[in-house]
PQR file with spaces between the fields and no chain letter, atoms N, CA, C, O and H, PARSE charges and radii, in Angstrom:
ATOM       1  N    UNK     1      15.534    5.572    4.569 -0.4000 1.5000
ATOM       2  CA   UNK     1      15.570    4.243    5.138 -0.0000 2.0000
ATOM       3  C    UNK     1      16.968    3.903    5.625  0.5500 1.7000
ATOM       4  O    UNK     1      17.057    3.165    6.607 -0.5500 1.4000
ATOM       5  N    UNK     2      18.251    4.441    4.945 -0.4000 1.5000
ATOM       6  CA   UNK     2      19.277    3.769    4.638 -0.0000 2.0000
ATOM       7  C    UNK     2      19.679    4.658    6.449  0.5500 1.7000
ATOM       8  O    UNK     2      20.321    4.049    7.305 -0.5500 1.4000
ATOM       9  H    UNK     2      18.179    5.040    4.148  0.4000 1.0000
ATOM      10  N    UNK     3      19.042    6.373    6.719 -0.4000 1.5000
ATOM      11  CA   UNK     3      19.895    6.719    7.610 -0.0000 2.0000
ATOM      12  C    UNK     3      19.110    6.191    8.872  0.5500 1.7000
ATOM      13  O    UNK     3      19.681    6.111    9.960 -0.5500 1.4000
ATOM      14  H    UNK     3      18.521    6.867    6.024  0.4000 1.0000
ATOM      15  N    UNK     4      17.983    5.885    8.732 -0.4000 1.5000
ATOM      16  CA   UNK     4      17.314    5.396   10.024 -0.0000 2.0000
ATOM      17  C    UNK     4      17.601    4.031   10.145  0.5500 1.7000
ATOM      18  O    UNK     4      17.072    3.556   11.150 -0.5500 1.4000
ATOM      19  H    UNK     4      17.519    5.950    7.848  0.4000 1.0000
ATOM      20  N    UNK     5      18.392    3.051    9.337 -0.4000 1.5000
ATOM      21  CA   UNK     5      18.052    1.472    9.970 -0.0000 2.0000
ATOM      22  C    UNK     5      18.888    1.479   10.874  0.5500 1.7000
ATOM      23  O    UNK     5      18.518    0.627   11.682 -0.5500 1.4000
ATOM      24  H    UNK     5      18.821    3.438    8.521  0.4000 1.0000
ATOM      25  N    UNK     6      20.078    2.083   11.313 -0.4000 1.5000
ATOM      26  CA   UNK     6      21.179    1.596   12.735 -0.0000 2.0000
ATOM      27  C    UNK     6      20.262    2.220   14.074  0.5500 1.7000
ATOM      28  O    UNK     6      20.401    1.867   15.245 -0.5500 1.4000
ATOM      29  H    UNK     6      20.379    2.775   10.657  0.4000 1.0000
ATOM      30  N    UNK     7      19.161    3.382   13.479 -0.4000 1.5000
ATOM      31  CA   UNK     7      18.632    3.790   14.815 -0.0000 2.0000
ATOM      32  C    UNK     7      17.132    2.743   15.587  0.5500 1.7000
ATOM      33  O    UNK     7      16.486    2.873   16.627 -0.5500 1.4000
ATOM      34  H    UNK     7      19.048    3.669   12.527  0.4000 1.0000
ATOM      35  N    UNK     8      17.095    1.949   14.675 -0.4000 1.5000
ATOM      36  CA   UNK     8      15.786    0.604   14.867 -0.0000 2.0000
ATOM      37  C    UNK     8      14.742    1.336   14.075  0.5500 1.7000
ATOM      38  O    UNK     8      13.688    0.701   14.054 -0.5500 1.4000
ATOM      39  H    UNK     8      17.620    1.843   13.830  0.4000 1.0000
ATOM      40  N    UNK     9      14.699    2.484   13.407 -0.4000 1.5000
ATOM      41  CA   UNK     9      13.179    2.703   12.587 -0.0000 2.0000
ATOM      42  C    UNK     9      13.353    1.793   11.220  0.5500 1.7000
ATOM      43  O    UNK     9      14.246    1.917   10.382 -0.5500 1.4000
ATOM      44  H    UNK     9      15.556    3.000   13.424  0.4000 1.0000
ATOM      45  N    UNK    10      12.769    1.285   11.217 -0.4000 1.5000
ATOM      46  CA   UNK    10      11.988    0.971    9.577 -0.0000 2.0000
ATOM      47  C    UNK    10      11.273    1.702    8.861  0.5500 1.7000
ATOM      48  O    UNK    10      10.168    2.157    9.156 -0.5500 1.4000
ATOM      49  H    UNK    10      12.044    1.183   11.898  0.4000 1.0000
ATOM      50  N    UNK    11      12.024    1.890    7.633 -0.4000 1.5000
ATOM      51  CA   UNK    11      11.030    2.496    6.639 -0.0000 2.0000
ATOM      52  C    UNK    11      10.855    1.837    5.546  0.5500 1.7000
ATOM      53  O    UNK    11      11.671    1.127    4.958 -0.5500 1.4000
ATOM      54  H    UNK    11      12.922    1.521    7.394  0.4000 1.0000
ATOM      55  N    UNK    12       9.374    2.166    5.174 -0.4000 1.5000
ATOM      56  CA   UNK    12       9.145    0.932    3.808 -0.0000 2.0000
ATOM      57  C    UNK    12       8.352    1.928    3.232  0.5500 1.7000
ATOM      58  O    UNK    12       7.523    2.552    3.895 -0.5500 1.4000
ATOM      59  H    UNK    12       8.711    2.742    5.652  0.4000 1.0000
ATOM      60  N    UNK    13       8.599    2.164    1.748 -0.4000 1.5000
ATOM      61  CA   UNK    13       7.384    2.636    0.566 -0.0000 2.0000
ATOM      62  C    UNK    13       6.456    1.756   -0.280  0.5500 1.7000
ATOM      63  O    UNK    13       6.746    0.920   -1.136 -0.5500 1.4000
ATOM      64  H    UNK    13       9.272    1.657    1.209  0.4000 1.0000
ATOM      65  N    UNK    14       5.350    2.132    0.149 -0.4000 1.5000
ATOM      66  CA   UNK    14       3.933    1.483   -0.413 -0.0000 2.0000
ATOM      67  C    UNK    14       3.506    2.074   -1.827  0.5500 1.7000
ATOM      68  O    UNK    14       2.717    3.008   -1.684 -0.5500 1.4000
ATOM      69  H    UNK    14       5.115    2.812    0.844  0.4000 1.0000
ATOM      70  N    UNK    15       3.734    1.858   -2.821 -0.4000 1.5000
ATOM      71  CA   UNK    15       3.620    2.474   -4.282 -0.0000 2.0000
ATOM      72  C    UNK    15       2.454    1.752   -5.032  0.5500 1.7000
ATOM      73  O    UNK    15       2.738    0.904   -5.878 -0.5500 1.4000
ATOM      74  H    UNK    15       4.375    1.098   -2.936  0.4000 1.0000
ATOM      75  N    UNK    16       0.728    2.156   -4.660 -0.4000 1.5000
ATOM      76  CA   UNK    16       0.103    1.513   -5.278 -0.0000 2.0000
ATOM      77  C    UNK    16      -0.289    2.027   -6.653  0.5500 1.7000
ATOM      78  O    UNK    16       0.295    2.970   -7.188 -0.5500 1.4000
ATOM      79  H    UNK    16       0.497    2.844   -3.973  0.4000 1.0000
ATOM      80  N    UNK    17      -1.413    1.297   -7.263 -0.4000 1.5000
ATOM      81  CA   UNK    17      -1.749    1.393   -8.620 -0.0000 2.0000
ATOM      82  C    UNK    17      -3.066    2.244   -8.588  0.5500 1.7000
ATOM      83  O    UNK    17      -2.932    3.360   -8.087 -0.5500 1.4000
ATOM      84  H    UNK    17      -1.887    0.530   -6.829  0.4000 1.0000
ATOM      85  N    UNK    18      -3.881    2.023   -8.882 -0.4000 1.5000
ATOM      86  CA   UNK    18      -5.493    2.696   -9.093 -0.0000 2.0000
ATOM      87  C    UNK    18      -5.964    2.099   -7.611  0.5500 1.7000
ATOM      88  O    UNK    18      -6.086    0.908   -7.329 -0.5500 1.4000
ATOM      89  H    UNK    18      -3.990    1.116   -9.289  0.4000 1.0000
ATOM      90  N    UNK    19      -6.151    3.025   -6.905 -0.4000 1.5000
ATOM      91  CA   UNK    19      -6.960    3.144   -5.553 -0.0000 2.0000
ATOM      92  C    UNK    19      -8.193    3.873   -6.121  0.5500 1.7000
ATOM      93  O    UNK    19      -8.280    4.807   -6.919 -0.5500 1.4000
ATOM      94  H    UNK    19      -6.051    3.993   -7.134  0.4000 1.0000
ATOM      95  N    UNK    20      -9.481    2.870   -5.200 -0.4000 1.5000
ATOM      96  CA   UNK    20     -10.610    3.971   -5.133 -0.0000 2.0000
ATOM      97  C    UNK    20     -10.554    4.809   -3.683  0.5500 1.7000
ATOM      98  O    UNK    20     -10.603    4.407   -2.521 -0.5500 1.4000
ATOM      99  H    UNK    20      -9.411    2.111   -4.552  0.4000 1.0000
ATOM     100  N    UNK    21     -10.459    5.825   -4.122 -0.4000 1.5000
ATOM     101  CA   UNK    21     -10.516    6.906   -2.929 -0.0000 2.0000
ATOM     102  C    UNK    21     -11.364    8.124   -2.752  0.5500 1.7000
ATOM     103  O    UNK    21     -12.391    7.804   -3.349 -0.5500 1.4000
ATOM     104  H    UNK    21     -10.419    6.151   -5.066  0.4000 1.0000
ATOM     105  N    UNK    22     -11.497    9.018   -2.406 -0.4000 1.5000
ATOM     106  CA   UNK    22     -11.970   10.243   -2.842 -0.0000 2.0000
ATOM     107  C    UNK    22     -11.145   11.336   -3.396  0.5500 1.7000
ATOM     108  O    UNK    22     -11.704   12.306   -3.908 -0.5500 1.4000
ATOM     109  H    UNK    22     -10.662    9.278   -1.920  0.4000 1.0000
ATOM     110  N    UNK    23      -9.698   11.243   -3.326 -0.4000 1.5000
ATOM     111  CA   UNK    23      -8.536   12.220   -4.185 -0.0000 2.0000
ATOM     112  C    UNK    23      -9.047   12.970   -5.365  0.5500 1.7000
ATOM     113  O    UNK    23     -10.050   12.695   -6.024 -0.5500 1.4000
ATOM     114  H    UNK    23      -9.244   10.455   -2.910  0.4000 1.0000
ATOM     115  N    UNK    24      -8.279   13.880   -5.526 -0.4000 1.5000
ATOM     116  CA   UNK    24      -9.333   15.016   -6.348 -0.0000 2.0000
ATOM     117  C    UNK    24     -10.888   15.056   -6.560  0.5500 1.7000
ATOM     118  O    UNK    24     -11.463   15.211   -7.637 -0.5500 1.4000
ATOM     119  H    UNK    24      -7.464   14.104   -4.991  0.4000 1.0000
ATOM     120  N    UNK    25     -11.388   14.906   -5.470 -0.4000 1.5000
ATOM     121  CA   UNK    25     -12.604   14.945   -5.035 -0.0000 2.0000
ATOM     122  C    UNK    25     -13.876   14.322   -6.163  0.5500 1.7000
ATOM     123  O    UNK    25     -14.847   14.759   -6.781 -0.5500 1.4000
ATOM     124  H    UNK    25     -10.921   14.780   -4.595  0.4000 1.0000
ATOM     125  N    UNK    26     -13.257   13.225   -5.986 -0.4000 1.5000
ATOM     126  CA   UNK    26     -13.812   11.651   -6.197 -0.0000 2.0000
ATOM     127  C    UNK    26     -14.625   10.978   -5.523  0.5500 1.7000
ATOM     128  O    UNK    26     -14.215   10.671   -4.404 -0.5500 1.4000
ATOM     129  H    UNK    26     -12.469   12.870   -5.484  0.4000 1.0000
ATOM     130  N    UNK    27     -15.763   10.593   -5.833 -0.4000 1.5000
ATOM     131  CA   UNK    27     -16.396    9.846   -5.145 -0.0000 2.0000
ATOM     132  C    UNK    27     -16.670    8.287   -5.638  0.5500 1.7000
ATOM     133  O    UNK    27     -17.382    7.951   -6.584 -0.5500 1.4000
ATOM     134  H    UNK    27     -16.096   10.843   -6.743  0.4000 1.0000
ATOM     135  N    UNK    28     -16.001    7.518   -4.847 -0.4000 1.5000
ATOM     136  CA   UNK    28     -15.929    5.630   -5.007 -0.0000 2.0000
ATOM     137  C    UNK    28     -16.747    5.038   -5.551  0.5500 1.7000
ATOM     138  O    UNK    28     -17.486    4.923   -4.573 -0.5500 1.4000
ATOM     139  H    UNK    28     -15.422    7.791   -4.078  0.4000 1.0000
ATOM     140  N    UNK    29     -17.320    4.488   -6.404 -0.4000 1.5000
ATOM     141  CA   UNK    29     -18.303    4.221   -7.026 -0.0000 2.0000
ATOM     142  C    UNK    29     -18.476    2.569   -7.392  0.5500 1.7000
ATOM     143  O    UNK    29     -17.412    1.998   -7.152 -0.5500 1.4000
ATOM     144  H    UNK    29     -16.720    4.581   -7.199  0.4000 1.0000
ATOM     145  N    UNK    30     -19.106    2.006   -7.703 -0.4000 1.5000
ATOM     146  CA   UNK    30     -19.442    0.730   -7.860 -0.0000 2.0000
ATOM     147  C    UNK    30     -18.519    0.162   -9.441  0.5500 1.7000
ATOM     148  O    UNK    30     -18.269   -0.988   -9.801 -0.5500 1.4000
ATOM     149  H    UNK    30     -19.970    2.469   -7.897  0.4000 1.0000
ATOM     150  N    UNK    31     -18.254    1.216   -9.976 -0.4000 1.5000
ATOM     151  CA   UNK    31     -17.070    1.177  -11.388 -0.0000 2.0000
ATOM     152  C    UNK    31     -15.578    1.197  -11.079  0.5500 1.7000
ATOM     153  O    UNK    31     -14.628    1.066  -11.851 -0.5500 1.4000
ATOM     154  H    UNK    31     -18.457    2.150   -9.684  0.4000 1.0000
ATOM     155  N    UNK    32     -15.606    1.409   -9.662 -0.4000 1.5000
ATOM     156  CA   UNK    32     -14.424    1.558   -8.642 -0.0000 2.0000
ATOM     157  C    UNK    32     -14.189   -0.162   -8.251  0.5500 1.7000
ATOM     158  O    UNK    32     -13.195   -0.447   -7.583 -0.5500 1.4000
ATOM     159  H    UNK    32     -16.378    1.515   -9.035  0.4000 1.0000
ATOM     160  N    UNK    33     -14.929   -1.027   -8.596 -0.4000 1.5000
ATOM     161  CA   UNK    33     -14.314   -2.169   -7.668 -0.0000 2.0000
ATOM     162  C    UNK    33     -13.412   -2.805   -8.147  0.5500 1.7000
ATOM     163  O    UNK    33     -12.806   -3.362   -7.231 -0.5500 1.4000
ATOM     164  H    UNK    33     -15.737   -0.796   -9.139  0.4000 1.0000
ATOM     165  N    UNK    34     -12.877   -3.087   -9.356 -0.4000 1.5000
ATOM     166  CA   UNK    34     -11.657   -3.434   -9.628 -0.0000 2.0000
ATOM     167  C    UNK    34     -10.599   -2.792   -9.032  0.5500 1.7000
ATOM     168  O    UNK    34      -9.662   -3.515   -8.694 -0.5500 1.4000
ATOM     169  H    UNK    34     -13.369   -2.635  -10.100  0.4000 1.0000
ATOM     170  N    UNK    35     -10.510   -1.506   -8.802 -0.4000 1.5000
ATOM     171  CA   UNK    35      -9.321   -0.492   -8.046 -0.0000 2.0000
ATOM     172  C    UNK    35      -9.018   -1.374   -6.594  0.5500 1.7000
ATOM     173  O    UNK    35      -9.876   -1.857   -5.855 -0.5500 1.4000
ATOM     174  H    UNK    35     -11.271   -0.919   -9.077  0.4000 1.0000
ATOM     175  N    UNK    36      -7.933   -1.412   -6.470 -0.4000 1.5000
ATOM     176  CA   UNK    36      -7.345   -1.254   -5.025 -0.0000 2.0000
ATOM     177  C    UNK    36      -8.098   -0.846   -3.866  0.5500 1.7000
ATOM     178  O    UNK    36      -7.588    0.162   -3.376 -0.5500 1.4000
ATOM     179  H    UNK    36      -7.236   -1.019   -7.070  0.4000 1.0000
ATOM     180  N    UNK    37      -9.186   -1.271   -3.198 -0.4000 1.5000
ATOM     181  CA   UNK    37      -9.815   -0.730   -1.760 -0.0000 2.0000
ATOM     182  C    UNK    37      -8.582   -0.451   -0.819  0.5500 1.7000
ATOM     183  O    UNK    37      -7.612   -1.148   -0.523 -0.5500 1.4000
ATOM     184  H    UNK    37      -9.600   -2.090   -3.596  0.4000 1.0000
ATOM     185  N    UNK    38      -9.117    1.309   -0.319 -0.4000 1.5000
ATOM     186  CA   UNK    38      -8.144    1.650    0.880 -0.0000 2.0000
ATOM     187  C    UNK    38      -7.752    0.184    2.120  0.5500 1.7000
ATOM     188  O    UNK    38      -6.656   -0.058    2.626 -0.5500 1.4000
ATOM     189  H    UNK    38      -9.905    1.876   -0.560  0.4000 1.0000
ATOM     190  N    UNK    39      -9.044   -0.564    2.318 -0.4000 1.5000
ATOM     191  CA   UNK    39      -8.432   -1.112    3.399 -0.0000 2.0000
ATOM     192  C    UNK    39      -7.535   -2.263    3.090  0.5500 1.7000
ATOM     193  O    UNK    39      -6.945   -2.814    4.019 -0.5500 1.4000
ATOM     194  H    UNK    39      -9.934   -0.367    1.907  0.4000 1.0000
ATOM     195  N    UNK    40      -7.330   -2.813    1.434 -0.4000 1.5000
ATOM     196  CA   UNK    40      -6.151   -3.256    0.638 -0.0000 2.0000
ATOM     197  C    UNK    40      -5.084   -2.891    1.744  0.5500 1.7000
ATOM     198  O    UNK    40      -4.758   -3.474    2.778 -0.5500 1.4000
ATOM     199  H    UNK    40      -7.809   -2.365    0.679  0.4000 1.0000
ATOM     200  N    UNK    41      -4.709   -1.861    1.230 -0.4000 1.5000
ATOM     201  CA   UNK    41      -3.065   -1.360    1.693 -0.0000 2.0000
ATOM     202  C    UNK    41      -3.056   -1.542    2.909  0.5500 1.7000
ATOM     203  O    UNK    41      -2.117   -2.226    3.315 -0.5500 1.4000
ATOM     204  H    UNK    41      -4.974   -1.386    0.390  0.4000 1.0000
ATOM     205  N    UNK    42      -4.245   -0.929    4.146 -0.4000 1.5000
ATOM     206  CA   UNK    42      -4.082   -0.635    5.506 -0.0000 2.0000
ATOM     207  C    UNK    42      -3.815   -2.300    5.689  0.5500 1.7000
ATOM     208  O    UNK    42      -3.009   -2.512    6.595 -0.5500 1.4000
ATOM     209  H    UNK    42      -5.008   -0.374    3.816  0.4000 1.0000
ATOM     210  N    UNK    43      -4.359   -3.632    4.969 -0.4000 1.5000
ATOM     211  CA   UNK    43      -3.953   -4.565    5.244 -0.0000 2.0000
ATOM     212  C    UNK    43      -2.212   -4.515    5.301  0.5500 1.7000
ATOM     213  O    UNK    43      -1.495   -4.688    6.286 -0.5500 1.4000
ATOM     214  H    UNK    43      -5.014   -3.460    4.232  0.4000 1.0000
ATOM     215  N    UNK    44      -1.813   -4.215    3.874 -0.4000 1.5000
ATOM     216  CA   UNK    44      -0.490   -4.129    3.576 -0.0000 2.0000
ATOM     217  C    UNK    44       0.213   -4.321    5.285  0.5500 1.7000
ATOM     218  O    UNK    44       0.688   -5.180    6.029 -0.5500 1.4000
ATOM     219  H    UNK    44      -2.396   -4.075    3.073  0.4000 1.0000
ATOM     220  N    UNK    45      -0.241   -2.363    5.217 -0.4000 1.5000
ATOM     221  CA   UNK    45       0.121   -1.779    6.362 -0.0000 2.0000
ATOM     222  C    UNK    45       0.266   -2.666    7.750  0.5500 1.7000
ATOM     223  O    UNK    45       1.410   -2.667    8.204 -0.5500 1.4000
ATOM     224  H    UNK    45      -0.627   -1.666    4.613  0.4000 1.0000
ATOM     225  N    UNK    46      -0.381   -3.165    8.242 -0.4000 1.5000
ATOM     226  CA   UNK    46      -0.525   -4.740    9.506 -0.0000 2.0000
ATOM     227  C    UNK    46       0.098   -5.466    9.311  0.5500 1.7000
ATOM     228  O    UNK    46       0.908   -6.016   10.057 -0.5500 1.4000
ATOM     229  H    UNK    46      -1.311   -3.165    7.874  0.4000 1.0000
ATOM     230  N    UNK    47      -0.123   -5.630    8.308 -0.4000 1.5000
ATOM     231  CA   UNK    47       1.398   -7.094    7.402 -0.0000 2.0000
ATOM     232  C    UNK    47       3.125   -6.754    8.199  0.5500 1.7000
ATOM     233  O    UNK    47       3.928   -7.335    8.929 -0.5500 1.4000
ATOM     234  H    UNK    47      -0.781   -5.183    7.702  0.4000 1.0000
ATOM     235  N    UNK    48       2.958   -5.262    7.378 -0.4000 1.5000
ATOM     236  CA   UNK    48       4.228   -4.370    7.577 -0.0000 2.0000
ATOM     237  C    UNK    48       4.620   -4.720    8.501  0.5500 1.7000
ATOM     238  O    UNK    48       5.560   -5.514    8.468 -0.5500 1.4000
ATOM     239  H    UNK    48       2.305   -4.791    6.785  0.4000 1.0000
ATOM     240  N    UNK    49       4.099   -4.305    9.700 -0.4000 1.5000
ATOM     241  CA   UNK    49       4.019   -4.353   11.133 -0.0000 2.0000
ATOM     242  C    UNK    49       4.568   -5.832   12.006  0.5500 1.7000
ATOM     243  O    UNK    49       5.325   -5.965   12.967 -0.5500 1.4000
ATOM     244  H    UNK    49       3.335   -3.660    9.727  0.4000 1.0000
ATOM     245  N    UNK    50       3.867   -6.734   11.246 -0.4000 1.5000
ATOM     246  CA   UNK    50       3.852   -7.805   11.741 -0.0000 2.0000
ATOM     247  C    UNK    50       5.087   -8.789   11.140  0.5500 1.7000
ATOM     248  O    UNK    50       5.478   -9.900   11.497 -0.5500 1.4000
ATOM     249  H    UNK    50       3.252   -6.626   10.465  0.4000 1.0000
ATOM     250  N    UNK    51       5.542   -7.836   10.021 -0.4000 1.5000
ATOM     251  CA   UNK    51       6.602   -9.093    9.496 -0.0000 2.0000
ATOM     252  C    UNK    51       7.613   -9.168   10.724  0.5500 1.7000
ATOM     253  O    UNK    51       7.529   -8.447   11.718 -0.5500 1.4000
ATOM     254  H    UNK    51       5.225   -6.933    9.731  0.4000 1.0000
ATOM     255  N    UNK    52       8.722  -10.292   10.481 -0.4000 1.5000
ATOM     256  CA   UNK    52       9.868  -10.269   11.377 -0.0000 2.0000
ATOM     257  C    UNK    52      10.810   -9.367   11.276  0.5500 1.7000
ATOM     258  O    UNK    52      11.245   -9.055   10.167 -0.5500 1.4000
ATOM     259  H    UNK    52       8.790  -10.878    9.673  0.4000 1.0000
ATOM     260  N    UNK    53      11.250   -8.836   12.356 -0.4000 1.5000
ATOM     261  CA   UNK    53      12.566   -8.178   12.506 -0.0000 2.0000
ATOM     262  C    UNK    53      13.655   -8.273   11.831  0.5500 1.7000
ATOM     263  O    UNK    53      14.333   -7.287   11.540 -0.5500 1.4000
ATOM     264  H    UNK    53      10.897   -9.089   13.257  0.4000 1.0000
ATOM     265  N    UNK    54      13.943   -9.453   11.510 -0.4000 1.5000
ATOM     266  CA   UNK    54      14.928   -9.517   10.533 -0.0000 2.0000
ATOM     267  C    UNK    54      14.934   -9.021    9.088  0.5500 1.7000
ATOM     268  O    UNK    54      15.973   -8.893    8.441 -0.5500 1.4000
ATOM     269  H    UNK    54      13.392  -10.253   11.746  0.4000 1.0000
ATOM     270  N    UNK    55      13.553   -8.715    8.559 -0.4000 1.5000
ATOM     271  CA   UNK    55      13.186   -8.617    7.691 -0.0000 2.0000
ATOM     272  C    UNK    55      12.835   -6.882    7.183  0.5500 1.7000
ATOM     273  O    UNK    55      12.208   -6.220    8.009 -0.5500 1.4000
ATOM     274  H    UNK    55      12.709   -8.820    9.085  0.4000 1.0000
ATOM     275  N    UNK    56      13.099   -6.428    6.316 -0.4000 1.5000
ATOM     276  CA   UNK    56      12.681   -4.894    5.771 -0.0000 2.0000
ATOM     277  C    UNK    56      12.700   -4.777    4.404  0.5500 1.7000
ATOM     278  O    UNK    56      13.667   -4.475    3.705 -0.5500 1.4000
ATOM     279  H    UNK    56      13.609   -6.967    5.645  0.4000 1.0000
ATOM     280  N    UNK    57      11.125   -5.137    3.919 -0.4000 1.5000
ATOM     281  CA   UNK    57      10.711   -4.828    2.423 -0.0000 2.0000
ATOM     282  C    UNK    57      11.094   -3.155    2.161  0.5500 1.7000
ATOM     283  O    UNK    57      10.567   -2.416    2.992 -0.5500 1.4000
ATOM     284  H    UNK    57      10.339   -5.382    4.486  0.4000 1.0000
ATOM     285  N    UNK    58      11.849   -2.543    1.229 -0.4000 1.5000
ATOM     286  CA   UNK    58      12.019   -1.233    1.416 -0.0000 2.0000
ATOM     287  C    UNK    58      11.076   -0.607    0.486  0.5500 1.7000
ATOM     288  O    UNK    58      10.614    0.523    0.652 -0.5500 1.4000
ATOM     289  H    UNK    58      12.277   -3.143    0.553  0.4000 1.0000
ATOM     290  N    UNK    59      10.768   -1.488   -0.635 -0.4000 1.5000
ATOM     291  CA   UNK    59       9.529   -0.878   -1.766 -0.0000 2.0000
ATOM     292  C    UNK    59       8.687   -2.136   -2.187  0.5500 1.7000
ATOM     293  O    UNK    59       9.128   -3.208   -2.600 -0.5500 1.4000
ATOM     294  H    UNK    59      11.143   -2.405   -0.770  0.4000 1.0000
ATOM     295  N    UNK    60       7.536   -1.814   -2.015 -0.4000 1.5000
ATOM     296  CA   UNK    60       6.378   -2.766   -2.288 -0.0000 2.0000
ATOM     297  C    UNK    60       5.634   -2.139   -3.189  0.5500 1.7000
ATOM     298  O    UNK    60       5.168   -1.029   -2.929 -0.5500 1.4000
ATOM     299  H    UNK    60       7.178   -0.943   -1.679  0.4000 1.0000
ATOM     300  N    UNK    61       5.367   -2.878   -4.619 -0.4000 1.5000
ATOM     301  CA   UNK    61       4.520   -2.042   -5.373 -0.0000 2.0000
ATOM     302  C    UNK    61       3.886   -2.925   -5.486  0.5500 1.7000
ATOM     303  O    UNK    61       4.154   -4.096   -5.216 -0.5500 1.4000
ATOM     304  H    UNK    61       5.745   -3.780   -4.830  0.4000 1.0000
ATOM     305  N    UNK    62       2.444   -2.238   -6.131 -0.4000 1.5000
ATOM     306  CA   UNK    62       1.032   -3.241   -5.860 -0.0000 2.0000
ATOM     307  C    UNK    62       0.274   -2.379   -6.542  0.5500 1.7000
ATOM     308  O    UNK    62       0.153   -1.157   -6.455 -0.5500 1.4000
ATOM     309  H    UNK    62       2.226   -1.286   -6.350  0.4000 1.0000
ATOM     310  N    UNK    63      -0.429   -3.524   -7.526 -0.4000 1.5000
ATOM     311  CA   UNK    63      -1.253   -3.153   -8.864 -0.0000 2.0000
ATOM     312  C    UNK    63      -2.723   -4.001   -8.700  0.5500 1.7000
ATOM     313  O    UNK    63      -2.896   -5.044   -8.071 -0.5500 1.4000
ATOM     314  H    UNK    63      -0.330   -4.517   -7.596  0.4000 1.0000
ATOM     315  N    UNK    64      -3.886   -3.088   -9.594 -0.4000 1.5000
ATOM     316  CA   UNK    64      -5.048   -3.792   -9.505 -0.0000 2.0000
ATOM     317  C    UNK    64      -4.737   -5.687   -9.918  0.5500 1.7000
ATOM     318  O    UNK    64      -3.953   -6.023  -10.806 -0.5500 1.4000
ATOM     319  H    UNK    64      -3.745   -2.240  -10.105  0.4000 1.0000
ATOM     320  N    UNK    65      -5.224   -6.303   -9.395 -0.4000 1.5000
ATOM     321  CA   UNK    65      -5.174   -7.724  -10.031 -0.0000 2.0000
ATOM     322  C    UNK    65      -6.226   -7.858  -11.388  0.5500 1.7000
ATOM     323  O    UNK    65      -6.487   -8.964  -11.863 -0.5500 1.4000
ATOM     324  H    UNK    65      -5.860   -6.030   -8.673  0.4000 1.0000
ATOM     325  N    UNK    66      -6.793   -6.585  -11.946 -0.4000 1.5000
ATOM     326  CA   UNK    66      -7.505   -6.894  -13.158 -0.0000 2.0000
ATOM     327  C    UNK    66      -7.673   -5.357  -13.672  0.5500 1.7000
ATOM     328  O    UNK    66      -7.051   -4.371  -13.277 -0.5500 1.4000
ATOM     329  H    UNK    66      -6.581   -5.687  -11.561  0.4000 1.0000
ATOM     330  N    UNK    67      -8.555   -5.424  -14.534 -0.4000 1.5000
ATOM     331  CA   UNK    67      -8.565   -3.824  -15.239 -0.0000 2.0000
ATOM     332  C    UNK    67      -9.647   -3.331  -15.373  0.5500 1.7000
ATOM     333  O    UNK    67     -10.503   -4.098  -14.934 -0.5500 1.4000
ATOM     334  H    UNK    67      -9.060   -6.225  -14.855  0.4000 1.0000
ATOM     335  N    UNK    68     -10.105   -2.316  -15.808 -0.4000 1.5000
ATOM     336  CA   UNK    68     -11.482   -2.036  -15.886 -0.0000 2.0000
ATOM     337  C    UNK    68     -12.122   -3.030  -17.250  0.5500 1.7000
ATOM     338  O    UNK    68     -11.575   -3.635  -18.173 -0.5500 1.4000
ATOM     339  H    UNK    68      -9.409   -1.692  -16.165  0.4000 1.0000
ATOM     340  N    UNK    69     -13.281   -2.870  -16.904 -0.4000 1.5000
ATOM     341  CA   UNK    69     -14.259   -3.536  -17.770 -0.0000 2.0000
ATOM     342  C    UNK    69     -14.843   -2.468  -18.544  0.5500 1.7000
ATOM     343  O    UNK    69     -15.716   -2.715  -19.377 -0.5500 1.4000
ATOM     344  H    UNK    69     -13.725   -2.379  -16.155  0.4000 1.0000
């Protein structure tokens, strides 16, 4: 991040918690809905995008808002 900000890239790390995904060949399941949904982050991700210029979150971490049942 530190060598790309004079060249205009932004870099930001997204460090989530329990995603339902398919990773180690997983399949998403209805015991999955407390987890983090992929399109969670891809929101993140648009956010990212859209914040102001002036602005560069460099680490965003992000956890289920509850736990399993």
């Amino acid at each position: 991040m530190l060598d790309l900000r004079d060249a205009g890239v932004k870099c930001s790390t997204i460090m989530p918690g329990s995603v339902a995904t398919h990773f180690n060949n997983h399949e998403p399941n209805a015991a999955d809905a407390w987890k983090i949904q992929p399109e969670d982050l891809g929101q993140m991700v648009v956010d990212l995008l859209r914040m102001n210029p002036r602005t560069l979150p460099s680490k965003i971490e992000v956890r289920p808002s509850r736990t399993a049942k």
